[in-house]
N, C-alpha and C positions, 0 to 999 in steps of 0.2 A: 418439548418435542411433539406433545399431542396436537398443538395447537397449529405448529410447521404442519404437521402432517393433514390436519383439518385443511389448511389453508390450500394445500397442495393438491388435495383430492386424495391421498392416499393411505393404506394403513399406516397406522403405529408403527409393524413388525418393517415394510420395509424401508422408513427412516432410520432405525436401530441399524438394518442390513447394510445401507452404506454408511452413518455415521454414527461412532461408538457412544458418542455425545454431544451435546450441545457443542461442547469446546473443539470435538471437529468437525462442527459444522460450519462452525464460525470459522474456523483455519480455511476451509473451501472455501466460505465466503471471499476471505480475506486476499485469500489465492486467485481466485476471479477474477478480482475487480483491480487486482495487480497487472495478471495477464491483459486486460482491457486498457488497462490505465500506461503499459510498457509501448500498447498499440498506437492506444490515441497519442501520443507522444513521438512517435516514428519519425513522424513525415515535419516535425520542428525539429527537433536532433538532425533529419538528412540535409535539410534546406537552409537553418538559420546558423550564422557563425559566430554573431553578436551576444557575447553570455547574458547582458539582461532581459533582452529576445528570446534568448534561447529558456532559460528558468521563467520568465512573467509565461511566454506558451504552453509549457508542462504546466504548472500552475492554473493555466483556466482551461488546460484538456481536464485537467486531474479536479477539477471544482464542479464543471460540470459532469462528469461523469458519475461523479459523489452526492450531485444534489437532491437526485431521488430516495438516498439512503440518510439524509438529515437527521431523523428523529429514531432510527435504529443506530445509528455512529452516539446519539446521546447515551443510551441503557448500553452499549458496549464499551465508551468511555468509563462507565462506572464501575466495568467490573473490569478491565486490561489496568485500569489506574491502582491496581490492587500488583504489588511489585513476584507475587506467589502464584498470580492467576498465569497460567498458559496461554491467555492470550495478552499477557503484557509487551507492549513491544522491545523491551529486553530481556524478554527469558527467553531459555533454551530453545523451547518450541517453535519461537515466532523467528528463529536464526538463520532459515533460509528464506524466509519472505525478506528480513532485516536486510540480507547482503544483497539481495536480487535489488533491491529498493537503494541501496545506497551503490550501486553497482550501474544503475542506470543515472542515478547523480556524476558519478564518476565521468561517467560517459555526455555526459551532460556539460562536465566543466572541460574536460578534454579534449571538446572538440570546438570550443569556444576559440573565439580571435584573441584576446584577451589575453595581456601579460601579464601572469600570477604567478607570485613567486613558488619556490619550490614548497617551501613550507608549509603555504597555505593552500597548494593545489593538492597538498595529500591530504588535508583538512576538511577542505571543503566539502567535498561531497558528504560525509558525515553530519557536519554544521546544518545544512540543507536538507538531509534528513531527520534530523532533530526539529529543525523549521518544522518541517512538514508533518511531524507529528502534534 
């Protein structure tokens, strides 16, 4: 936290003020770059009806968006891959980033031209967030 704060220009005391910890800091992070990533995806969800058009376009909004974070997504793999850490993306914590994220999947297969069966269009979006992680 000393070091955000160094980086940031700011004190210590009011990094603590908005985030109680690293772990929600990184949840903000994580939150952000969701909010950003739900954006840059918009205008392929409104336009494209073709589902591998539609998933290959979220895919390289969502690649670039992420590429300036490469080598911080490294030191947070390491600690979300720990199945106890709060920021694992199946614990309790990460449950409303999880559904907003598989919920725009959803939205993603659902408005595809594409004949998929029942069973796999309840699947899918799941499947594809697993991809994606």
């Amino acid at each position: 936290m000393r070091t955000i704060a160094d980086e940031a220009g700011v004190a210590l005391g009011n990094t603590y003020y908005y985030f109680r910890s690293k772990d929600d800091l990184v949840h903000a992070f994580y939150e952000r770059l969701q909010s950003a990533q739900l954006a840059a995806s918009e205008s392929i969800l409104l336009t494209e009806k073709n589902l591998k058009n539609r998933l290959s376009g979220v895919i390289r909004a969502q690649l670039a968006l992420f590429a300036p974070y490469q080598r911080m997504f490294i030191s947070l793999f390491k600690i979300a891959a720990d199945p106890e850490s709060p920021l694992n993306p199946f614990h309790a914590e990460t449950k409303d980033l999880r559904e907003a994220c598989i919920s725009r999947y959803q939205e993603l297969v659902e408005g595809s031209s594409e004949k998929i069966s029942d069973d796999l269009r309840k699947e899918l979006p799941v499947l594809i967030w697993m991809y994606d992680l």
